[in-house]
C-alpha positions in Angstrom: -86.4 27.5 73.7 -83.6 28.9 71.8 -80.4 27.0 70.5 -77.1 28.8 70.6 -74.5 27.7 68.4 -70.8 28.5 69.5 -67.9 28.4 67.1 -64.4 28.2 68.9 -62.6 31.1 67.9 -59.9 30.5 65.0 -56.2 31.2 66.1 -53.6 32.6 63.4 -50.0 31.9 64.0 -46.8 33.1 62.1 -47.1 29.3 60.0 -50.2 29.8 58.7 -49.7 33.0 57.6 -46.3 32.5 56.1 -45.8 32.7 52.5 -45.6 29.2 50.3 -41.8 28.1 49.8 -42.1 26.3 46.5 -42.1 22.9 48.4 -38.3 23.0 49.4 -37.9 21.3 52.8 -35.8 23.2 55.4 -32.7 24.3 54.4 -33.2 23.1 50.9 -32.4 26.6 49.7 -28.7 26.3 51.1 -28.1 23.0 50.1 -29.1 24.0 46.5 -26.5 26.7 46.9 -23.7 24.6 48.5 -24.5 22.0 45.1 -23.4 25.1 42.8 -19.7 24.4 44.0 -19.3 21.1 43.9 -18.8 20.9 40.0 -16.2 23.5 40.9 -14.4 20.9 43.2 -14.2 18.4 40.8 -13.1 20.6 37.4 -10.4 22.4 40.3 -7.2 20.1 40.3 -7.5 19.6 35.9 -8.2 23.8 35.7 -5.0 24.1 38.1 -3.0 21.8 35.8 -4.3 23.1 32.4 -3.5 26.6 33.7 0.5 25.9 35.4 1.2 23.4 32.2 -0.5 24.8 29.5 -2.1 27.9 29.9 0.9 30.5 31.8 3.6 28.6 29.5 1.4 29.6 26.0 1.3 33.1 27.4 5.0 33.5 29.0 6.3 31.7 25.2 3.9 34.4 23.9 5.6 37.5 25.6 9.0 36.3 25.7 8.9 36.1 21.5 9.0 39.6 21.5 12.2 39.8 23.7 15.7 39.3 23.4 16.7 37.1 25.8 19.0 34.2 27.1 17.2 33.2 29.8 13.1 32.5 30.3 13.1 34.4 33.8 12.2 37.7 32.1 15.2 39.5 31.8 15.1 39.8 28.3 14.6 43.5 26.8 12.0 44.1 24.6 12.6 43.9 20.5 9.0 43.4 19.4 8.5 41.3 16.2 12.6 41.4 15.5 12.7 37.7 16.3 10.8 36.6 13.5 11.7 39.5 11.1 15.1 37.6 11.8 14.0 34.4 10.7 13.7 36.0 7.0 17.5 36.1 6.5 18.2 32.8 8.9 19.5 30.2 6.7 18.9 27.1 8.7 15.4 28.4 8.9 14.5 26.9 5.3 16.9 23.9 6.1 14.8 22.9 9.1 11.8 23.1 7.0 12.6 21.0 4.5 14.0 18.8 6.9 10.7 19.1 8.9 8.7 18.5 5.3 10.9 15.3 3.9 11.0 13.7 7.7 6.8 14.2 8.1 6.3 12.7 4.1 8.5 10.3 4.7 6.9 8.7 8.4 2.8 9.4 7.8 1.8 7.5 4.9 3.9 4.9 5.8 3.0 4.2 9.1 -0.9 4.9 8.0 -0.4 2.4 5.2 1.6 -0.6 7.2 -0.7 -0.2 9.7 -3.7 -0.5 8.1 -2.2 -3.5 6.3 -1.6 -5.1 9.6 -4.9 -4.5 10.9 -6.8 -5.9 7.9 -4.4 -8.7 8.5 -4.9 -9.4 12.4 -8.7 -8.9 11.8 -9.3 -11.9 10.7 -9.3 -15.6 12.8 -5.8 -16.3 12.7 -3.7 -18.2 15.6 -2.1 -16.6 17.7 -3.3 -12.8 16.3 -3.3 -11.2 19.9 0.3 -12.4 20.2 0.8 -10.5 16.9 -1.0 -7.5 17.7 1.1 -7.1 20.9 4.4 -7.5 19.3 3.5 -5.0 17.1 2.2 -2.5 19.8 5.3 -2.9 21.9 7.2 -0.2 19.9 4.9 2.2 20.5 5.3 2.0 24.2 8.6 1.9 24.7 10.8 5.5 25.2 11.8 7.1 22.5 15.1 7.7 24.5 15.3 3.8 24.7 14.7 3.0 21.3 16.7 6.1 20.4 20.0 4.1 22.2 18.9 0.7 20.9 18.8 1.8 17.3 21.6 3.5 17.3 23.4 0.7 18.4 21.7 -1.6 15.6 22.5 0.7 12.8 26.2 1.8 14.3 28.2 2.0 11.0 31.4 -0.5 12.4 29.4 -2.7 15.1 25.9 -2.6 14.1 23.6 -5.5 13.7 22.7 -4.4 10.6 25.8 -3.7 8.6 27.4 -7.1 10.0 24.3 -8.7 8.2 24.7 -6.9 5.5 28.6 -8.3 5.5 27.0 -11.7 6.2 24.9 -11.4 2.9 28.4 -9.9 0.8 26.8 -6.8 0.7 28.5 -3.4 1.6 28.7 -1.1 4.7 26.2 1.3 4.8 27.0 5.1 6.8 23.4 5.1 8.4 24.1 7.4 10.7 27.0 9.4 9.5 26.2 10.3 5.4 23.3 12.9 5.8 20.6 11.1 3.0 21.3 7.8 5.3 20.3 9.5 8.2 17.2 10.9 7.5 15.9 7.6 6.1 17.4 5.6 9.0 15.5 8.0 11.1 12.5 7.4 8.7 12.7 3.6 9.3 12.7 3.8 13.2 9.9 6.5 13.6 7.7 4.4 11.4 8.6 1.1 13.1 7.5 2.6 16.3 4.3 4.0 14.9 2.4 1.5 13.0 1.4 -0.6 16.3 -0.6 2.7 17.1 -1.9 3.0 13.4 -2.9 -0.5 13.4 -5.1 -0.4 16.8 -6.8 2.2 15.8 -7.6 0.8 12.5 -8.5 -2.3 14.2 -11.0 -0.5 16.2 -12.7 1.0 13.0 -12.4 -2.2 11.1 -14.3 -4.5 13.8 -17.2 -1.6 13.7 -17.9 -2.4 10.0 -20.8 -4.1 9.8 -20.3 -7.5 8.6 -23.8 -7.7 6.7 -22.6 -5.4 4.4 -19.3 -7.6 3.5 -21.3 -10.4 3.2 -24.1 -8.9 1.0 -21.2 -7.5 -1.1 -19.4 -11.1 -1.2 -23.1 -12.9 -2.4 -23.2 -10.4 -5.3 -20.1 -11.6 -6.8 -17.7 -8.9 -5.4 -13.9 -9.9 -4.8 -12.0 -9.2 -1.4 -10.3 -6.2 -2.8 -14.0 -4.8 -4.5 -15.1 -5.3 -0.8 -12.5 -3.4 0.8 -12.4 -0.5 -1.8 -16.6 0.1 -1.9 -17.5 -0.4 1.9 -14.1 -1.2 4.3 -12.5 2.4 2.8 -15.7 4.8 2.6 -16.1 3.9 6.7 -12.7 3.9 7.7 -12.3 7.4 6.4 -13.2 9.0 9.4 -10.5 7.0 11.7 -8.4 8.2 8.6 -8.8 12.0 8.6 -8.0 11.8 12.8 -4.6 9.2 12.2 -3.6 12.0 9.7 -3.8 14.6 11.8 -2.0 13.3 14.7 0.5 11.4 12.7 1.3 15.0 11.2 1.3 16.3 14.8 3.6 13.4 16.4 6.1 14.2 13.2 6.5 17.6 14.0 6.7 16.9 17.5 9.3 14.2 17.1 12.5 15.2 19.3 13.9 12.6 21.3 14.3 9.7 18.8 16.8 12.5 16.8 18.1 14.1 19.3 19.9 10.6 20.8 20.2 8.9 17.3 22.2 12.0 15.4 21.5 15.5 17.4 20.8 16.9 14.1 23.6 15.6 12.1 25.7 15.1 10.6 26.2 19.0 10.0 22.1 19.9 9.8 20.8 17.0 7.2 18.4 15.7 10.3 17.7 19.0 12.2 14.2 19.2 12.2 12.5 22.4 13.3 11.1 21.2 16.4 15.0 20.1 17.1 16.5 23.9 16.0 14.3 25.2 18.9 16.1 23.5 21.0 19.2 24.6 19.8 18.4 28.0 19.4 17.1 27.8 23.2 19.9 26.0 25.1 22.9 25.7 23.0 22.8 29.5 21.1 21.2 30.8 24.2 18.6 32.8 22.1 15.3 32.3 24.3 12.9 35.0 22.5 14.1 33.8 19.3 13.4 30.4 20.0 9.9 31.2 21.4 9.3 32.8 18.0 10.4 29.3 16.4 8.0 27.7 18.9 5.2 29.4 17.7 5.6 29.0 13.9 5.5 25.7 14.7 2.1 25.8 15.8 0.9 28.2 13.5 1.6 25.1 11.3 0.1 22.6 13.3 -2.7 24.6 13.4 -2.7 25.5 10.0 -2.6 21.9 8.5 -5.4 20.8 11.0 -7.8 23.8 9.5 -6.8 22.8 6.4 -8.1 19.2 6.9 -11.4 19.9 9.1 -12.1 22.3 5.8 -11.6 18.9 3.7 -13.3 16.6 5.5 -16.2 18.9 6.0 -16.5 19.5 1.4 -15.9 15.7 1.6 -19.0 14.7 4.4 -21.1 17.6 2.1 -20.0 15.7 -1.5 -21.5 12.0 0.2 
């Protein structure tokens, strides 16, 4: 008696034999695909802002330097570098600059130094210090064509606050606004009024990240309240120092509207500022190219100055 054994015969179908998938599930592939644009849906609307507010003006400033024109339509012809050979024998070139110079010297230490002042101050457990701190941050706020209007009216030579003080006390008139080396410093005084509420947050910010073990080591050694400050508070807050400078430097060069209301450059040019003869040059002398070759000195410089001080922060990080 023999035994037969029968094996069911083994049936290959098109899944068996397909090739492994890496372990995506159906349509894995396409959504994988469809995930590789959705960054771009995100980094769209800021790329289409950068490039209509940024990007086309740099380039249209750019080309219209080399052209002599009134208008920034593109009408202009082209003169290649003659706008800024011209600014070689341009007179009120050297005025704005020093202008420019006297204005940024004046309004950066200044502010840097009241408003780190006021921020060791408020750091401490004082009443009423976030009453303080706000008062002193509401300057910075505010419009500069607002506190361009109110300032003017405070240091008007025959109704202003200021001079009728000044009367009060039996003390003179002062020509704030109307004797050139009055101007520049009573543009001096508003800037850096309006500035050291930003100088002292930030300094605020840096102070509360010192660590207070440090201080109080320092203070069980013997060391005084200024020893402390100059040894531990200073070294850290060096940092938050380099970044103030720059864009302190930046917001003076920049500064426009505060001058433009409060003298328009005057009297005669004593408080035209560069940033303020572009404008001019643009839409009062109608000389568009040659005020898009002002425009970009002024960056150069900007750009300049903020090499310059990467470089020295970067020999001073190395020297530590």
């Amino acid at each position: 008696m023999s035994l037969r054994t029968e094996t069911a015969p083994v049936r290959t179908t098109a899944a068996s034999t397909a090739p492994p998938t890496g372990g995506l599930p159906a349509g894995g592939a396409a959504r994988r695909r469809h995930g590789r644009f959705v960054p771009y849906v995100f980094i769209g609307p800021a790329a289409l802002l950068f490039l209509g507010f940024s990007l086309i003006p740099i380039v249209t400033a750019i080309v219209l330097s080399f052209q002599d024109s009134s208008t920034s339509l593109g009408d202009g012809t082209w003169v290649g570098a003659k706008n800024f050979v011209d600014m070689g024998s341009d007179p009120l070139i050297g005025t704005a600059l020093r202008n420019t110079l006297v204005f940024t010297l004046g309004t950066v230490p200044t502010s840097m130094a009241i408003g780190l002042a006021l921020a060791v101050a408020l750091n401490r457990p004082l009443p009423g210090r976030s009453v303080f701190r706000a008062l002193f941050f509401v300057p910075m706020v505010a419009a500069g064509v607002v506190v361009g209007v109110i300032m003017s009216w405070i240091f008007n030579g025959d109704y202003g606050v200021v001079n009728n003080l000044l009367e009060a006390l039996g003390l003179g008139r002062v020509p704030w606004l109307t004797a050139p080396g009055w101007a520049m410093a009573t543009l001096v005084i508003v800037v850096v009024w309006t500035r050291i509420g930003f100088c002292m947050v930030i300094y605020l910010g840096a102070l509360q990240s010192v660590p207070a073990e440090l201080k109080e080591a320092a203070a069980i050694d013997g060391a005084s309240r200024w020893a402390r400050f100059r040894t531990i508070t200073w070294p850290l807050l060096r940092p938050t120092t380099s970044i103030l400078l720059i864009l302190n430097v930046v917001f003076s060069l920049q500064a426009f509207d505060v001058i433009y209301v409060m003298t328009g450059g005057g009297p005669g040019f004593s408080t035209t500022v560069l940033i303020q003869y572009v404008f001019r040059s643009a839409f009062i002398d109608a000389r568009m190219g040659y005020a898009a070759a002002l425009g970009l000195v002024l960056v150069a410089i900007l750009l300049v100055f903020t090499l310059l001080r990467q470089r020295a922060n970067k020999k001073a990080e190395e020297s530590i």
